[in-house]
C-alpha positions as CSV (number, residue, x, y, z in Angstrom):
1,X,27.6,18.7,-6.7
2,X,24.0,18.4,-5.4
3,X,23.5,17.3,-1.8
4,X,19.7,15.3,-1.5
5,X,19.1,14.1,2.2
6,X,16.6,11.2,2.5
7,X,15.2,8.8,5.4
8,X,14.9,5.5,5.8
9,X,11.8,4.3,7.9
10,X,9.0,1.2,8.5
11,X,6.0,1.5,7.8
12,X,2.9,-0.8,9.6
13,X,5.9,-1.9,12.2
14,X,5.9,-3.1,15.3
15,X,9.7,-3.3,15.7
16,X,12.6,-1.6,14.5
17,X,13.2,-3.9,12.0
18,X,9.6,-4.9,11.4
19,X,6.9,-3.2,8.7
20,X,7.2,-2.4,5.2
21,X,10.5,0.0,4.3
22,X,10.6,2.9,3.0
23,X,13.2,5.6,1.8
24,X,12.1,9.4,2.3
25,X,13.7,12.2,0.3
26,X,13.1,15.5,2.3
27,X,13.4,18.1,-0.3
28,X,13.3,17.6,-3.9
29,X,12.8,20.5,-5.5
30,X,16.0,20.3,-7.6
31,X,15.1,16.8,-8.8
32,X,14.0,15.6,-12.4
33,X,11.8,12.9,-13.3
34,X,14.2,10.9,-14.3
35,X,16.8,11.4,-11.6
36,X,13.7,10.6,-8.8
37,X,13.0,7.6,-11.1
38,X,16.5,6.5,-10.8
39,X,17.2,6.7,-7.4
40,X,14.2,4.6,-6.7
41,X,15.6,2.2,-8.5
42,X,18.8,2.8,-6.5
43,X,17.2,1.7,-3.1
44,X,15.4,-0.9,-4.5
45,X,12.5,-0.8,-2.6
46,X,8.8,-1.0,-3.0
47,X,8.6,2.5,-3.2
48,X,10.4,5.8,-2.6
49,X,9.3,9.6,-2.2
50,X,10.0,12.3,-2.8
51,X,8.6,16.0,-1.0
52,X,8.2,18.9,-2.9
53,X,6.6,22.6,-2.4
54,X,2.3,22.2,-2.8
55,X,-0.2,25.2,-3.1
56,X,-2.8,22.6,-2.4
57,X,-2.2,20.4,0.7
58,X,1.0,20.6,3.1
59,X,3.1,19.1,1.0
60,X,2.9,17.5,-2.4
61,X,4.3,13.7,-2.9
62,X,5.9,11.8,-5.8
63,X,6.3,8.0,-5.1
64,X,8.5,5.7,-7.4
65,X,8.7,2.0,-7.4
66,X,12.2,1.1,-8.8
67,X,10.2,1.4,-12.0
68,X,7.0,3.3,-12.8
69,X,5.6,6.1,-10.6
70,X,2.5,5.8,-8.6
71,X,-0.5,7.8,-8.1
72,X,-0.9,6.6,-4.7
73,X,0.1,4.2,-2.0
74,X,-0.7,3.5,1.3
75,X,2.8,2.7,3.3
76,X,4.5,6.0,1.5
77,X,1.7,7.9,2.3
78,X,2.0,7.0,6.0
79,X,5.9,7.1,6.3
80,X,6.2,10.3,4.0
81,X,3.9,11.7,6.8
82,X,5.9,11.9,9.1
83,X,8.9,13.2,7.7
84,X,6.6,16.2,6.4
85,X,5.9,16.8,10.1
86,X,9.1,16.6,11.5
87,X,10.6,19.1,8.7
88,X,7.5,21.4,9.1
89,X,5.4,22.4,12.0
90,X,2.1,21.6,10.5
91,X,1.7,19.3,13.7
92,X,-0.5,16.0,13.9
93,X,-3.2,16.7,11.1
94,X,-2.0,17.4,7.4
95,X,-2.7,16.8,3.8
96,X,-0.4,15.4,1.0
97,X,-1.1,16.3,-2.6
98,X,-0.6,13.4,-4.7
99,X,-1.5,12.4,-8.3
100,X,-4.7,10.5,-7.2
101,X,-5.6,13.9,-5.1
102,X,-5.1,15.1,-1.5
103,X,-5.0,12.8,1.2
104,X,-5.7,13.7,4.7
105,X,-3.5,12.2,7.3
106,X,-3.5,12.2,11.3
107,X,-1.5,11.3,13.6
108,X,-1.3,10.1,17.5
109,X,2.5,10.2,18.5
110,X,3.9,7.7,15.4
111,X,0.8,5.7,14.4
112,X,-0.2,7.5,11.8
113,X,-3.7,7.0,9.8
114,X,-5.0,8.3,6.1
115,X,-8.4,8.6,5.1
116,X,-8.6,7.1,1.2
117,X,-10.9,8.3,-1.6
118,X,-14.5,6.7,-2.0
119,X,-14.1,3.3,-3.9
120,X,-14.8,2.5,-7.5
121,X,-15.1,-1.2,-8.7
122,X,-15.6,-3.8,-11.3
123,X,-15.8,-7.3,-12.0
124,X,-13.0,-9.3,-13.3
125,X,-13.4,-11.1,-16.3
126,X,-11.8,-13.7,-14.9
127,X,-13.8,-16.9,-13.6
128,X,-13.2,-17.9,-10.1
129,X,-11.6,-21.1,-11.6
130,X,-8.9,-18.8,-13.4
131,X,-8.5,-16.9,-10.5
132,X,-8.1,-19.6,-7.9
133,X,-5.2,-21.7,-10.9
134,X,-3.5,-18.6,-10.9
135,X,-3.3,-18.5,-6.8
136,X,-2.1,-22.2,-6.9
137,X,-5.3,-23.2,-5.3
138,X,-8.8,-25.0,-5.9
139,X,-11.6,-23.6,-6.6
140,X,-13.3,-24.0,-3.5
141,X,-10.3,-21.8,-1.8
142,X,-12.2,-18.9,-3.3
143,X,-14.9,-16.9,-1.1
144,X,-17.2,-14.7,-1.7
145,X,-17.1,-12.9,-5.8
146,X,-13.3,-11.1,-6.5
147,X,-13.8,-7.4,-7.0
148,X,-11.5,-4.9,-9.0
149,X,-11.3,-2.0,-6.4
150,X,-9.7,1.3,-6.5
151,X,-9.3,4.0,-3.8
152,X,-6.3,5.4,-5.6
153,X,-4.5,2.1,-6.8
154,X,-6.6,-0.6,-8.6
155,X,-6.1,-3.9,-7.3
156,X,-8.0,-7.0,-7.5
157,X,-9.2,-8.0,-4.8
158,X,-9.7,-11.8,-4.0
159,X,-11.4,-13.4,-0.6
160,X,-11.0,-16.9,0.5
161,X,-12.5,-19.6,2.5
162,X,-9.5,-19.6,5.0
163,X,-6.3,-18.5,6.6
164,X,-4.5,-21.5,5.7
165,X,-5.8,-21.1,1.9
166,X,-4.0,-17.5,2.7
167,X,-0.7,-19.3,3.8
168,X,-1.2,-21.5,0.6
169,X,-1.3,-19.3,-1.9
170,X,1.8,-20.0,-4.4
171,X,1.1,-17.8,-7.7
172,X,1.9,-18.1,-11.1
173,X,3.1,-15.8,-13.1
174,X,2.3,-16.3,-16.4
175,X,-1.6,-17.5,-15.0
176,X,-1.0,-13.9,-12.8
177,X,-0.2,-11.9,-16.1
178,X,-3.2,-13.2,-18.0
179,X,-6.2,-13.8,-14.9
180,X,-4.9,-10.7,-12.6
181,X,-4.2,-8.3,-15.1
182,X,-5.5,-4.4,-15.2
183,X,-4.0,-3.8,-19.0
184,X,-0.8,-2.5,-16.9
185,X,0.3,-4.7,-13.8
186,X,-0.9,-7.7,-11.8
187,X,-1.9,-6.7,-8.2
188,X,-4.0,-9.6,-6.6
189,X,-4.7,-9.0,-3.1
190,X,-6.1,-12.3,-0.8
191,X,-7.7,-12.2,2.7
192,X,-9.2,-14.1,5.5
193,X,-10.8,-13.7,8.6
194,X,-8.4,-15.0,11.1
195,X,-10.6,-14.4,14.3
196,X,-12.9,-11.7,15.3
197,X,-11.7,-8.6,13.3
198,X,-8.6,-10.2,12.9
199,X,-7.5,-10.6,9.4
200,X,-4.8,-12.5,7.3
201,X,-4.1,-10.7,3.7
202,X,-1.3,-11.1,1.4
203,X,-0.5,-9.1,-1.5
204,X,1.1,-10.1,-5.0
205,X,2.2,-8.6,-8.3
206,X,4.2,-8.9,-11.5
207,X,7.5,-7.8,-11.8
208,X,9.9,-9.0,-14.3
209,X,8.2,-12.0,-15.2
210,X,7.9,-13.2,-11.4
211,X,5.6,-12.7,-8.6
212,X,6.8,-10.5,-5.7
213,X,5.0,-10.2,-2.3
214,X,4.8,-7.1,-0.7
215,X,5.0,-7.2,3.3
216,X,2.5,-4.6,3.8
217,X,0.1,-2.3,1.4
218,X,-1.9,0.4,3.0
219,X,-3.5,1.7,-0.6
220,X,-4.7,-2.6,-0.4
221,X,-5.9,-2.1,3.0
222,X,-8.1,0.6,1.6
223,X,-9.4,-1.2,-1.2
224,X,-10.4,-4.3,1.3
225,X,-12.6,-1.4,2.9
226,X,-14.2,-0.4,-1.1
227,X,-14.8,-4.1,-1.2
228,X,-16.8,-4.0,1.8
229,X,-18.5,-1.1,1.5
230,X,-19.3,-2.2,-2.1
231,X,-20.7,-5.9,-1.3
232,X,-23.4,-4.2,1.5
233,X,-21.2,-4.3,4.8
234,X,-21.1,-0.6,6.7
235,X,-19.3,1.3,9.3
236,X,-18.6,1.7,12.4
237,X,-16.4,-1.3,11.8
238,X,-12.4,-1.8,12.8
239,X,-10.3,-4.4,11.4
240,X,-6.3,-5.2,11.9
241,X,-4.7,-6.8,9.0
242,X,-1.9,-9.3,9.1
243,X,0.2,-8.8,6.5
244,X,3.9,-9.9,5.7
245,X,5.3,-12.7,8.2
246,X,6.0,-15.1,4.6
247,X,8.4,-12.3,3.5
248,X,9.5,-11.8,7.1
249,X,8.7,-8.8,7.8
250,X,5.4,-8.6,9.9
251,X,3.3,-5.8,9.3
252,X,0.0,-4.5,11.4
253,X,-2.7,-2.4,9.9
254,X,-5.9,-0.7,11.4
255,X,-8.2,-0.5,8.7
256,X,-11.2,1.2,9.9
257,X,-14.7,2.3,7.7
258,X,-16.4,5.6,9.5
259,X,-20.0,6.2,10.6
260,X,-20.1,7.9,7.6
261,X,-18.5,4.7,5.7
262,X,-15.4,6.8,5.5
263,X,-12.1,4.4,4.8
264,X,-9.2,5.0,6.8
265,X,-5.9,2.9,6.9
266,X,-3.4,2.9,9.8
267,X,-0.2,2.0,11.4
268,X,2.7,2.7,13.1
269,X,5.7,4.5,11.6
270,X,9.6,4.6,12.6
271,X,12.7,5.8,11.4
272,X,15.6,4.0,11.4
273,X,18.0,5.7,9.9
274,X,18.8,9.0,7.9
275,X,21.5,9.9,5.3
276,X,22.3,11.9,2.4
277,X,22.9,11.1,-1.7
278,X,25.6,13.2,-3.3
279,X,25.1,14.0,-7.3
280,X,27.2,15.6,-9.9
């Protein structure tokens, strides 16, 4: 029998029971593919990860969704954090290998922040009318020109006019699956200013032939800064990001661009809970 102990912690929370979940496994060097694969799909969340050994960084980082790994993401990036700190004693600054590259992360007490890799973008082929039937909006609910973005984890990324077009927002799936569509999943990310750098976003994909909303997506976060940064605006500049209270579970994030234009993605992180998977 194989013993694996994991966490279980929020991500982007201010509550307990707030944020974007998250289950941690501390050590799995022992693991296959497959079995990490499966027990993501076991917890059933938006992602799991799992810690193994790294020559490279403090720690390197495979994340699963219930099912496809991930080359990186914002929330397990955070979260997996600091678990890697509290198993090691690398303190508050450290760097996780994952498949999209290293990640630098920082810390002050549990809000934890990661700096994500310079943008690359594109245009969708999609016309603002396809974009905004998709949404279940009109066109006229659609901002400034959508932008493909991808710090780590293309997503398309979709401004409008308004919070309330934010709170509107009913997708389709089948519009979703052929308007929102990178040749392997449908990630549309809306936003709006809600006040001064105050911001409402909301997050959508495919999965199974429906449309799931995810309470709170740091790699997303990052990509709203590769939007900026790629349609002229520059840092210093600090935004928090609104994310989750239709799902009900409210999530904060500090997304921040540098002097240097640097991205960096933050929030707070706590555990709730810790326990252990047994395996023939």
């Amino acid at each position: 029998m194989k013993n694996y102990t994991f966490r279980i912690l929020n991500v982007f929370a201010e509550t307990a029971l707030g944020g974007n979940p998250l289950a941690v496994f501390e050590d799995a060097r022992d693991m296959d593919e497959a079995t990490m694969q499966a027990l993501a799909l076991q917890f059933n969340l938006s992602e799991t990860t799992f810690i193994l050994p790294s020559t490279l960084a403090t720690a390197r980082v495979r994340i699963f969704t219930p099912t496809f790994e991930m080359p990186f993401a914002g929330h397990p990036t955070l979260g997996t954090a600091q678990v890697v700190r509290n198993l090691t004693s690398c303190g508050d600054d450290l760097t996780l290998e994952m498949r999209a590259g290293i990640i630098p992360v920082t810390a002050a007490g549990d809000v934890w922040t990661l700096t994500a890799a310079p943008p690359k973008t594109r245009a969708p082929q999609a016309t603002r009318a396809d974009l905004a039937q998709a949404l279940g909006l009109s066109v006229e609910d659609i901002g400034a020109t959508p932008l493909w973005v991808n710090t780590g984890n293309e997503q398309l990324v979709i401004p409008l006019t308004s919070v309330d077009a934010v709170r509107r927002c009913q997708p389709d799936a089948a519009l979703m699956q052929r308007h929102c569509c990178n040749g392997q999943r449908t990630p549309a990310y809306v936003w709006a200013h809600s006040g001064e750098n105050q911001t409402a976003v909301r997050y959508f994909y495919g999965q199974h032939g429906s449309v799931c909303e995810d309470p709170g997506t740091g790699s997303a976060c990052a990509n709203l800064g590769g939007y900026l940064l790629a349609t002229g605006q520059h840092g210093p500049l600090a935004w928090t990001l609104h994310q989750g209270a239709q799902v009900g579970r409210p999530c904060t994030l500090k997304l921040t661009l540098g002097a240097d234009d640097a991205i960096h993605v933050g929030g707070r992180v706590i555990e709730i809970g810790r326990g252990e998977i047994v395996l023939p």
